[in-house]
N, C-alpha and C positions, 0 to 999 in steps of 0.2 A: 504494500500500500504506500506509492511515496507519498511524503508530504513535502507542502511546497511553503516555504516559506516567504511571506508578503512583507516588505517594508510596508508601514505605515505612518502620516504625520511626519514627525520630526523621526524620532527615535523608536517608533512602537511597532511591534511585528504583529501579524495573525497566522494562521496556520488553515493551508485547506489540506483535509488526508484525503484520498481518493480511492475509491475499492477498483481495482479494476474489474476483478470477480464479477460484483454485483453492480456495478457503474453508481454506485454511493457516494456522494462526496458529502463531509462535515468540513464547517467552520469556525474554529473556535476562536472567539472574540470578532468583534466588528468597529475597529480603530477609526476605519474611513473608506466610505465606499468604490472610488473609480478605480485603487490599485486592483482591490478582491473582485471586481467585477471584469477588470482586463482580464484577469488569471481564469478566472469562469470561461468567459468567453473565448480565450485563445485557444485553454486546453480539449473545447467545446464540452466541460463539465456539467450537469445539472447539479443545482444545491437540492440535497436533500436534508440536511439539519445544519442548526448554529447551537452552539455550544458556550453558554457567559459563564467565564468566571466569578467577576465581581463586576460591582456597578457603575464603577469612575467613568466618567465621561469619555475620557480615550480608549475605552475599552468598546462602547457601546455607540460613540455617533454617528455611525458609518451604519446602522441595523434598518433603521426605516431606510434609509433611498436604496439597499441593497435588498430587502425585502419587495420593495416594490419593483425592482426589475428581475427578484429573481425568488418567489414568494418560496417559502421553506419553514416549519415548524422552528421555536425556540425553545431552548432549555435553560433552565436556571434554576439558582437553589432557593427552595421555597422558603428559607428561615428570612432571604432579602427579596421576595417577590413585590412587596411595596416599595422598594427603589430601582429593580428591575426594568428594563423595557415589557411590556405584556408577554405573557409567557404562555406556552401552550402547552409546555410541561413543566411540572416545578419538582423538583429531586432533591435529594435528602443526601451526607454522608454516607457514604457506602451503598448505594444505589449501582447498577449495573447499567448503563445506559445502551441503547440503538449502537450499531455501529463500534463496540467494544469498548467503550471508556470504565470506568471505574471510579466514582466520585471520591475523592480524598478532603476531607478536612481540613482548612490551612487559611486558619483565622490569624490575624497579625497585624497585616498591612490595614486590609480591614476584617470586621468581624464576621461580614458573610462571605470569606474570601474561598473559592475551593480552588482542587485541581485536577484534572483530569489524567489518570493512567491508563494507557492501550498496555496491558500486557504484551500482545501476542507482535506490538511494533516495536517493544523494548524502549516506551518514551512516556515521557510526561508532559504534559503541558501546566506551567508552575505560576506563568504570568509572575504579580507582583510576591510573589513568596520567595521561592530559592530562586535568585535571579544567579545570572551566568558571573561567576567569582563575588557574589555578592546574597544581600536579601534586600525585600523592599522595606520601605519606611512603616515605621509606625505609627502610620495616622490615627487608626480607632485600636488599636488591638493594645496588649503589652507584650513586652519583653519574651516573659512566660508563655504567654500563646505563640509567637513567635517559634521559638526553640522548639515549643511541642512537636510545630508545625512541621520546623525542618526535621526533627528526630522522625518524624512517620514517615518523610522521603526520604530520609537516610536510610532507612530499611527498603528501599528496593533495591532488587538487583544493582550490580556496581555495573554494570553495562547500558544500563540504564539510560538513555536521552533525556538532557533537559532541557528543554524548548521556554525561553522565559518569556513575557511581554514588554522588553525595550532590550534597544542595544547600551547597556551602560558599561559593556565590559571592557574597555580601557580605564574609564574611571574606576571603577571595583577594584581593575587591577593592581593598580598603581597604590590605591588604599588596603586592600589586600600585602602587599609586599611588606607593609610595616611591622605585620604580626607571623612571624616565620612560615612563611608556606616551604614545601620541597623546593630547593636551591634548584634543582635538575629542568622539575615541572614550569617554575616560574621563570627558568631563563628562556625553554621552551617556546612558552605563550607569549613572552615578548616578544622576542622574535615572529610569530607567526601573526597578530593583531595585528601589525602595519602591513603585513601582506593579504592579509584580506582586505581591508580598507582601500589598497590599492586596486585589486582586484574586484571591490565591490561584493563580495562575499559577505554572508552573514555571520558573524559571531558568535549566535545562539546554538544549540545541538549541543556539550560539550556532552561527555559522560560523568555519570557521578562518580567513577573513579577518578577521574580528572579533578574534579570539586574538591573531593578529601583530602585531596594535596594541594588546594591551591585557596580553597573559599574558609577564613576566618572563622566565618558561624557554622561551619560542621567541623571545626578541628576547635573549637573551645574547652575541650575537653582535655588537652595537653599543656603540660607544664610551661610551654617555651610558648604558649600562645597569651597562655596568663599570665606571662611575665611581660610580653611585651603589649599586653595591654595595661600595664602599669598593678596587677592585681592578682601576685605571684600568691599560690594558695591558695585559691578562689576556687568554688566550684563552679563549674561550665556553663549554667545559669547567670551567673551573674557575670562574667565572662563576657556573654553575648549583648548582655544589657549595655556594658562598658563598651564594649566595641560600637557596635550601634550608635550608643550618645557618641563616640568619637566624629563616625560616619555623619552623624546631622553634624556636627559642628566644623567639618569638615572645609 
């Protein structure tokens, strides 16, 4: 099933998977309408579902004009259905969705925030949670919800794909470098960031083995992470709280 990944807006991506099988196509998140509707049209897809993570504006403004040229059921989770765009299905954590997703829990950024797992593609769709060398901000959530969030995708497979909702990973990076990632891994991704950039490549995709070595908020958990976030002794909760306030203040 490829998926194809869509620049949107400034920085923000969406994702169409495509069944070839069964000529299904999902879209998950709807940033802004004329990139997803190029990709529609050129690969001559029909949309068969859209799939929202959370409610943010850049996630969802692209739904109505994409809907009206290319109408398709929506999904979302029913704990945020009053901030929602109108929904035709609303889903719960742990739900099995059309299409193979897998609803994950991953309040933080915000409180109705989920994620989407395809087992059977080896990927996740994480939007504003485990972003690529990074997480996102926490506007409504805490710290604590946070961490949970990232601990339950830390438990997938390390092969795992994570597909985030913007490209911040040069800034992650560079923020990241401060608190010990693998010396190996992050000489690596420097190197290869400016070549995709040149190349016009996307960032996103990385594996979650890649992440444990290189994203701060799944290695809080180590000594040399807590030390150089000023808070040697800490346990990996408050770790990530510390790193984080770094990150806003940043």
């Amino acid at each position: 099933m490829p998926i194809e990944i869509i620049r949107c807006l400034e920085d923000n991506y969406a994702y169409l998977l495509h069944d070839e099988a069964t000529g299904e196509t999902t879209l998950i998140d709807a940033p802004e309408a004329a990139p997803i509707l190029a990709v529609l049209r050129d690969k001559g897809w029909t949309l068969t579902r859209v799939l929202i993570t959370h409610h943010h504006w850049d996630h969802v403004e692209g739904l109505s004009a994409i809907l009206n040229a290319a109408p398709a059921p929506v999904f979302g989770a029913r704990a945020d259905a009053h901030r929602l765009p109108p929904l035709d299905h609303a889903f719960a954590p742990g739900d099995r969705l059309p299409g193979g997703a897998e609803v994950l829990d991953a309040p933080g950024h915000t409180l109705g925030h989920v994620a989407f797992h395809f087992p059977a593609l080896r990927a996740v769709f994480t939007a504003d949670s485990l972003m690529t060398h990074g997480c996102g901000r926490l506007f409504e959530g805490t710290a604590d919800q946070m961490f949970d969030t990232l601990a339950r995708l830390d438990a997938l497979p390390a092969d795992t794909r994570i597909y985030s909702g913007h490209d911040y990973a040069r800034a992650n990076l560079a923020f990241a470098a401060r608190f010990a990632p693998d010396p190996a891994a992050l000489a690596a991704r420097q190197a290869e960031l400016p070549v995709l950039a040149e190349q016009g490549r996307p960032t996103t995709g990385t594996t979650l083995a890649s992440e444990r070595l290189l994203n701060p908020y799944l290695r809080c958990d180590l000594p040399q992470v807590a030390a150089a976030a000023g808070l040697p002794g800490a346990d990996a909760r408050a770790v990530l709280a510390e790193i984080r306030r770094q990150k806003d203040a940043a």
